[in-house]
C-alpha positions in Angstrom: 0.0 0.0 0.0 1.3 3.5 -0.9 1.6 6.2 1.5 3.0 9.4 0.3 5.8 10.9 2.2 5.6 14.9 3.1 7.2 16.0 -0.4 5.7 13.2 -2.2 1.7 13.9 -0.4 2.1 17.7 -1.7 2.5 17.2 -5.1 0.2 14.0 -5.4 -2.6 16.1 -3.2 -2.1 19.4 -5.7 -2.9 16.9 -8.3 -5.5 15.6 -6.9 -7.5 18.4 -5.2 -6.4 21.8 -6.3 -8.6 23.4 -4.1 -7.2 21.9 -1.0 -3.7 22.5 -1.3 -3.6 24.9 1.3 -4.8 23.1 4.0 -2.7 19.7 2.8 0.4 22.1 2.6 -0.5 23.0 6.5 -1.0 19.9 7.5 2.2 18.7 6.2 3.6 20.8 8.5 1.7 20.3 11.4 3.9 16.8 11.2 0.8 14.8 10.0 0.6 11.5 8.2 -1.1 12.5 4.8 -4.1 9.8 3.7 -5.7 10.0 0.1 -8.9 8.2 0.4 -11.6 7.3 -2.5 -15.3 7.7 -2.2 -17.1 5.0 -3.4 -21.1 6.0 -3.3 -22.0 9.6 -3.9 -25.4 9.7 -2.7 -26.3 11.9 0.4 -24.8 9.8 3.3 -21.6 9.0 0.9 -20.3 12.8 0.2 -21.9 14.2 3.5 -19.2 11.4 5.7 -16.4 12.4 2.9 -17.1 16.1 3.8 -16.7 15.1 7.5 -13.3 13.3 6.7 -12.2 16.1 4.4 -12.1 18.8 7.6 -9.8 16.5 9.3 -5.9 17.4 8.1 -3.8 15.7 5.9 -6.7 14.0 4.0 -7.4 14.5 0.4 -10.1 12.9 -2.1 -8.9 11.0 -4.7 -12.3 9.5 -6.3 -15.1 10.0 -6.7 -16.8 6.9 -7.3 -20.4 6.0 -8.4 -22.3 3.9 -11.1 -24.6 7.3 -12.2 -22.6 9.7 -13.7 -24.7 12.9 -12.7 -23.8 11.6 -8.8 -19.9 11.4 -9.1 -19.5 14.6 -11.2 -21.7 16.5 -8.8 -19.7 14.8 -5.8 -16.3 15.4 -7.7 -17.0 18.9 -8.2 -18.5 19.9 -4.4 -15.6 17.8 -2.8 -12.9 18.7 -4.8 -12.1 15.0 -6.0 -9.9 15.6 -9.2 -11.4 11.9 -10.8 -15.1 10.5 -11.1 -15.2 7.4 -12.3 -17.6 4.5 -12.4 -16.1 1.6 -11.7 -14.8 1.0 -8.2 -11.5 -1.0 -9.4 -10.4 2.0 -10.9 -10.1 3.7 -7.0 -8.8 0.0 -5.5 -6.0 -0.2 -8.2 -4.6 3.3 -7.5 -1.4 2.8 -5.2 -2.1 6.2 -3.9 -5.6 5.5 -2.1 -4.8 4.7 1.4 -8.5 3.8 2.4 -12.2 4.2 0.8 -15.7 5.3 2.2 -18.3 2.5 1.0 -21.4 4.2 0.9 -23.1 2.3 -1.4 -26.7 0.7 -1.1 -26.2 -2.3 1.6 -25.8 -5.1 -1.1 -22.3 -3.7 -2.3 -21.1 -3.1 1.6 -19.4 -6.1 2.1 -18.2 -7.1 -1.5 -17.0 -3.3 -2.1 -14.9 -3.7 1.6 -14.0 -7.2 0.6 -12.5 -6.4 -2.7 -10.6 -2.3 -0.9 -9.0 -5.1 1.4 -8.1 -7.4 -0.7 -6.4 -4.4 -2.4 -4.6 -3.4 0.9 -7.2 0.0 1.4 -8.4 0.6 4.8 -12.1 1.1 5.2 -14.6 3.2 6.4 -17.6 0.9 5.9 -21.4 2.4 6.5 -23.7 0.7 8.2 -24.8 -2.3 8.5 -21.5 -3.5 7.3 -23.5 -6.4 5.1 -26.4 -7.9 3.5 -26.5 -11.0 5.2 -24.8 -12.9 7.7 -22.5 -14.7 5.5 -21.2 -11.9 3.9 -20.1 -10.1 7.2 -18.3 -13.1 8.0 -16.3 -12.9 4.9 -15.2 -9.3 5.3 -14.3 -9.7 8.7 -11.7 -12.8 7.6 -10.7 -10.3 4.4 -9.4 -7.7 7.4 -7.9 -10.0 9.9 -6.0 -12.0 6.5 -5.2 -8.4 5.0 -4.4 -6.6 7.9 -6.9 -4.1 7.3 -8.5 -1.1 9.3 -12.2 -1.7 8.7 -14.5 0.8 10.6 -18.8 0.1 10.9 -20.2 3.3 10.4 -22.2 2.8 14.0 -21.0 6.3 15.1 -22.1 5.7 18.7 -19.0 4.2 19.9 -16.8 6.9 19.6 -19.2 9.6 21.2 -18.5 10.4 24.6 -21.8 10.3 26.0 -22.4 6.9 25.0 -18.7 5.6 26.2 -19.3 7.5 29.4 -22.7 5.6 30.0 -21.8 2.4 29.0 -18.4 2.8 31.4 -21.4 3.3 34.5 -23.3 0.2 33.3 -19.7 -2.1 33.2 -19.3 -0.3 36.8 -22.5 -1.6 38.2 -24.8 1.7 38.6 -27.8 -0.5 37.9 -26.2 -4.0 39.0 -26.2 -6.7 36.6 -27.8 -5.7 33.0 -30.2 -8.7 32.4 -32.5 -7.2 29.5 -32.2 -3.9 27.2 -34.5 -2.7 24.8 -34.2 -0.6 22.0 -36.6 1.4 19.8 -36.6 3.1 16.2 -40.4 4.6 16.0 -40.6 7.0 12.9 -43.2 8.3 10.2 -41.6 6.8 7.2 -43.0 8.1 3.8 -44.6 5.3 0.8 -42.7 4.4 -2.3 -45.5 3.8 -4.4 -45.8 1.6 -7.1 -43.5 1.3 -10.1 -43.2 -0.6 -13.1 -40.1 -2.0 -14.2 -38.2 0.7 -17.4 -35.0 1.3 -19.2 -32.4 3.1 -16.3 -31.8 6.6 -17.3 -29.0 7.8 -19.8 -25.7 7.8 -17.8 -26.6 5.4 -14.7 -24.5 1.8 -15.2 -27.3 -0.3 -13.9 -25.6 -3.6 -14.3 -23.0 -1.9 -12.4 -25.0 -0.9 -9.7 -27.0 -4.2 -9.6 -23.4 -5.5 -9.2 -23.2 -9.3 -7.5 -26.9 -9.0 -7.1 -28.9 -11.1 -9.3 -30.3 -8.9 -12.2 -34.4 -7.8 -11.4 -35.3 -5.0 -14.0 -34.8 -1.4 -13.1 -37.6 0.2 -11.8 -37.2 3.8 -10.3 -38.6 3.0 -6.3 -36.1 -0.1 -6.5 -33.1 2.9 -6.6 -31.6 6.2 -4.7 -33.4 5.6 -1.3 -36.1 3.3 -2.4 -33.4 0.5 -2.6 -33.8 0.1 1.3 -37.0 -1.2 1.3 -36.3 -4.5 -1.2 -34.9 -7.8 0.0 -32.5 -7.8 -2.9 -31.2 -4.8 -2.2 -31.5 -3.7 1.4 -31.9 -4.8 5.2 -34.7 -2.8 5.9 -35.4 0.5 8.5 -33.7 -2.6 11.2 -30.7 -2.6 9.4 -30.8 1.0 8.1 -31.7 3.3 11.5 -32.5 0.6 13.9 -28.9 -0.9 13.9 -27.3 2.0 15.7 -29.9 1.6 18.4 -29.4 -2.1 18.3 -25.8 -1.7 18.5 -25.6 0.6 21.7 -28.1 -1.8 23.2 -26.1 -4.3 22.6 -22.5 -2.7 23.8 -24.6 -1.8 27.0 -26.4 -5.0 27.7 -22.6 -6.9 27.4 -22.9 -9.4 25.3 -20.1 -10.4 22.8 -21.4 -13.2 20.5 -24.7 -13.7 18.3 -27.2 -15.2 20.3 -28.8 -18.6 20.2 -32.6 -17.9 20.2 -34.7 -14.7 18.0 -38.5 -14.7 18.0 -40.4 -11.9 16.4 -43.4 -10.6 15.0 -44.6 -7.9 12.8 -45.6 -7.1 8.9 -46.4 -4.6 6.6 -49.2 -2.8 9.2 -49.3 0.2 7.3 -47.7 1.3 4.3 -49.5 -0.1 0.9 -46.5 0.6 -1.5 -44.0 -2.1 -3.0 -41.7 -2.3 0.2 -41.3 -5.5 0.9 -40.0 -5.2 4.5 -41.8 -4.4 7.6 -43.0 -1.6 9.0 -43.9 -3.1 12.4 -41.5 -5.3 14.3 -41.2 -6.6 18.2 -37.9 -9.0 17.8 -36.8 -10.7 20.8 -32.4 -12.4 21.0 -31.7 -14.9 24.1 -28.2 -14.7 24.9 -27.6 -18.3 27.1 -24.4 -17.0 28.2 -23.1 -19.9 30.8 -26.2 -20.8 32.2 -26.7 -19.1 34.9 -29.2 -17.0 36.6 -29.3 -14.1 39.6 -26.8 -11.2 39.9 -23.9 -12.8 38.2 -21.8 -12.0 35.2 -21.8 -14.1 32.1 -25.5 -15.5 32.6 -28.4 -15.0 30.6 -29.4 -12.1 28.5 -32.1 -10.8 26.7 -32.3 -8.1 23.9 -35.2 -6.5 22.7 -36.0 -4.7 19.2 -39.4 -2.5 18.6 -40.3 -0.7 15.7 -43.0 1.7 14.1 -42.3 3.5 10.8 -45.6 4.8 11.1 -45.9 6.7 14.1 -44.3 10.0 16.0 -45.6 8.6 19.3 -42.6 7.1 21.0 -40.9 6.9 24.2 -39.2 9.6 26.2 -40.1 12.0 23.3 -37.2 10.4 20.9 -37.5 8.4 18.0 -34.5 6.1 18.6 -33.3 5.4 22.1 -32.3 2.0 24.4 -33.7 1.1 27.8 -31.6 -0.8 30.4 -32.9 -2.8 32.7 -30.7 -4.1 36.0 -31.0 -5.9 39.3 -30.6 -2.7 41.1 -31.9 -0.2 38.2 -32.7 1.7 35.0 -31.1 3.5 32.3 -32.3 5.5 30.0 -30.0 6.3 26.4 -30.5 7.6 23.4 -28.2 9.0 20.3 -30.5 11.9 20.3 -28.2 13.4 23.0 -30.0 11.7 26.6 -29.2 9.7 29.3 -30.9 8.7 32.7 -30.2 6.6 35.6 -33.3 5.3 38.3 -32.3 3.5 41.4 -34.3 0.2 41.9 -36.8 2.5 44.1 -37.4 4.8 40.9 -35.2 7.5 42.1 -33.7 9.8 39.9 -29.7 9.1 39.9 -27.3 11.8 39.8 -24.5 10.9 37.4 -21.7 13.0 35.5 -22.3 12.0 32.0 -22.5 15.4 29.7 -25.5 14.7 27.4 -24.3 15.0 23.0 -26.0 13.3 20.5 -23.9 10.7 18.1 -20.2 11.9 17.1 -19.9 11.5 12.9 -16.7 13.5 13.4 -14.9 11.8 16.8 -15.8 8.3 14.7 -13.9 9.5 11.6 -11.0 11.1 13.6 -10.9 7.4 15.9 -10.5 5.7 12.2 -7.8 8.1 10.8 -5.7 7.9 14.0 -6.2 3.9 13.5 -5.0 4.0 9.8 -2.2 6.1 10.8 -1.4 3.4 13.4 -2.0 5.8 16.8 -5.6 3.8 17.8 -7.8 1.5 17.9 -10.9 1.0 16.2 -14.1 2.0 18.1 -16.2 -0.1 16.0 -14.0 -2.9 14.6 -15.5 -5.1 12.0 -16.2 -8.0 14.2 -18.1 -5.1 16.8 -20.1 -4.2 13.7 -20.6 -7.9 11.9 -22.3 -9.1 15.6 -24.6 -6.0 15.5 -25.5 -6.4 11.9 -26.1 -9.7 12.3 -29.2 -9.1 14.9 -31.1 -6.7 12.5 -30.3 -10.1 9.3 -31.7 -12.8 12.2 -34.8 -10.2 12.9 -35.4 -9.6 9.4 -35.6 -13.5 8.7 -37.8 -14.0 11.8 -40.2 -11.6 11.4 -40.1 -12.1 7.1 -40.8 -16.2 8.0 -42.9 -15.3 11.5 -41.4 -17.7 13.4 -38.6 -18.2 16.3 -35.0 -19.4 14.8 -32.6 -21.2 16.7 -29.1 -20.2 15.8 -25.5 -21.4 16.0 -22.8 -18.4 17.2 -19.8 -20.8 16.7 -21.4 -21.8 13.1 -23.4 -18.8 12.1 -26.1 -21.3 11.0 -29.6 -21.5 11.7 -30.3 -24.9 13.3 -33.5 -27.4 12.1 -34.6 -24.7 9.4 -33.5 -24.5 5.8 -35.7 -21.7 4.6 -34.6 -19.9 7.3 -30.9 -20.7 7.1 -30.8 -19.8 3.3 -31.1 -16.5 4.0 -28.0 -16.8 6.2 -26.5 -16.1 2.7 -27.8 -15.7 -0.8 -27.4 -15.8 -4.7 -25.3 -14.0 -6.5 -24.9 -13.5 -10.2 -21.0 -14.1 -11.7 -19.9 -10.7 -11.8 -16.4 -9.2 -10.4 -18.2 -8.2 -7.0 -19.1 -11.5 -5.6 -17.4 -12.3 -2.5 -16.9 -16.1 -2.5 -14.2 -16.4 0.0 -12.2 -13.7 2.1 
């Protein structure tokens, strides 16, 4: 992997991003470790995270990188990349990129990270870092075999309210954490109802379909609609609900998938062509070793509810986590909250400063990594065990019924319907990841 020296990183970062030069030349020397990154997804999320890494110094965009042409010039041209390009082997080729943002739609997360470590990039990897279990699997053996910094884009972890709170829970505040609960209750618009029709002059849709296997383009299936196909997405769980899920899970203490998910829920509301649901209570039994009472390392319980057709939710936030202790209550949410009850239900004074979820102290945690002064907040393994809890409540609640389910394995047990969707078909095409 290339990483430009001080003389080298000026002239390669003039090239690249004229506009920057003065800030590269000043951070050159302020003594830091220059990283060219590549971009690959330009939609909202995609160049709003470059943005965030381009304030930091010493970075610079290389690429651009997106399937519709209109996206990566416009993206090129606001962040200053000198190169839009369409294919993403074009930015993992180029000795100079030190690491790439995947911001793609969620079925090109893990074979876009897959294929940046394979080429020796570091990545920044938005959330949920898959599509399915399988594929989180793979990309966490392509870091570990590459020697890869792979960040989940679960921002949580590196904001100081949340570290702060989760420090109190480890410390006992509440005693022993024995069931959490989190909750992503929104008003989500309709997609309608399309018909399938040629792609638009300048969008590669064989490109974007990518691995995938090929369904006709049809204009809700793309941009922001693509979250609410099977094919394509993971649904509001693995779209909004995972960063909930994923503090819940950091508090509640558990480090491995569990072994038991039940769940109910459907389409209650919304009569468009979204195929996942709307409505979902999801339920993960963590056995731990047994054991029951006020002890460490015994049972757990996890808990998962969600609207996306209400504004009616608890503790007036859309998105927050509840724990519940032998001694206690928390109360936390990435909307900038926190609250501790003693087990009489009295208010707990505690020093935690309230701040919602820190985009910028997660990007700045994963530069320092790459330039080898840290460690990841939100590893890939930390982000493949959360992801995995919205694939297993997807499957439950898509079947309607409980799944038992191997952590050492990552295989559903006594179910092959369920378990097929462990993994899932892919097309020949460059992207598919079938090994790490």
């Amino acid at each position: 992997m290339f990483v430009p020296n001080r003389r080298e990183f000026v002239g390669v970062s003039s090239a690249l991003v004229a506009g920057a030069a003065a800030r590269n030349v000043a951070a050159a020397k302020d003594d830091v470790e220059p990283v060219a990154i590549g971009l690959i997804g330009c939609g909202g999320r995609g160049t709003g995270v470059a943005e965030r890494f381009l304030s930091n110094p010493g970075v610079v965009l290389a690429y651009a990188c997106d399937p519709q042409q209109s996206r990566r010039e416009e993206a090129a041209k606001k962040l200053g990349a000198k190169e839009a390009v369409g294919d993403l082997r074009r930015v993992l080729d180029d000795k100079r990129v030190t690491a790439v943002i995947v911001a793609t739609p969620d079925h090109w997360h893990a074979p876009a990270a897959i294929l940046a470590c394979h080429a020796g990039k570091h990545v920044y990897v938005e959330k949920p870092c898959s599509h399915n279990i399988r594929e989180g699997r793979l990309l966490v053996e392509a870091a570990r075999r590459n020697d890869c910094r792979v960040q989940h884009g679960t921002q949580c972890r590196s904001t100081n309210m949340m570290i702060e709170a989760v420090k109190l829970l480890r410390e006992g505040i509440i005693g022993t954490v024995l069931v959490s609960k989190a909750w992503n209750i929104q008003r989500r618009g309709s997609i309608g109802r399309g018909q399938p029709s040629d792609p638009p002059p300048g969008f590669d849709y064989d490109t974007w379909v990518g691995p995938a296997t090929m369904v006709p383009y049809q204009e809700n299936r793309v941009n922001s609609g693509w979250h609410w196909w099977y094919h394509f997405g993971t649904g509001d769980m693995g779209n909004d609900g995972v960063h909930d899920i994923d503090y819940c899970r950091w508090g509640l203490g558990v480090e491995t998938h569990p072994s038991f998910v039940s769940a109910a829920g459907g389409k209650y509301f919304h009569d468009d062509d979204q195929q996942f649901a709307d409505t979902q209570q999801v339920a993960f039994e963590y056995p731990g070793d047994g054991s029951v009472g006020d002890k460490p390392g015994g049972k757990r319980m996890l808990i998962y509810e969600q609207r996306l057709w209400s504004t009616n939710y608890p503790a007036n936030v859309d998105s927050g986590v509840e724990f519940y202790g032998t001694r206690g209550q928390m109360f936390l949410s990435r909307r900038g909250k926190v609250a501790v009850w003693n087990e009489r239900n009295q208010r707990v004074d505690i020093k935690v400063q309230p701040g919602g979820q820190d985009d910028g102290a997660h990007i700045a945690n994963f530069l320092a990594a790459v330039r080898g002064k840290a460690k990841l907040n939100a590893e890939i393994e930390i982000g493949h065990l959360s992801a995995s809890l919205c694939h297993l409540g997807n499957i439950a609640t898509r079947l309607g019924r409980a799944l038992r389910f191997d952590p050492k394995t990552e295989q559903i047990v006594g179910d092959d319907e369920a378990n097929h969707l462990v993994g899932r078909e892919y097309r020949e095409h460059w992207g598919t990841p079938k090994s790490a």
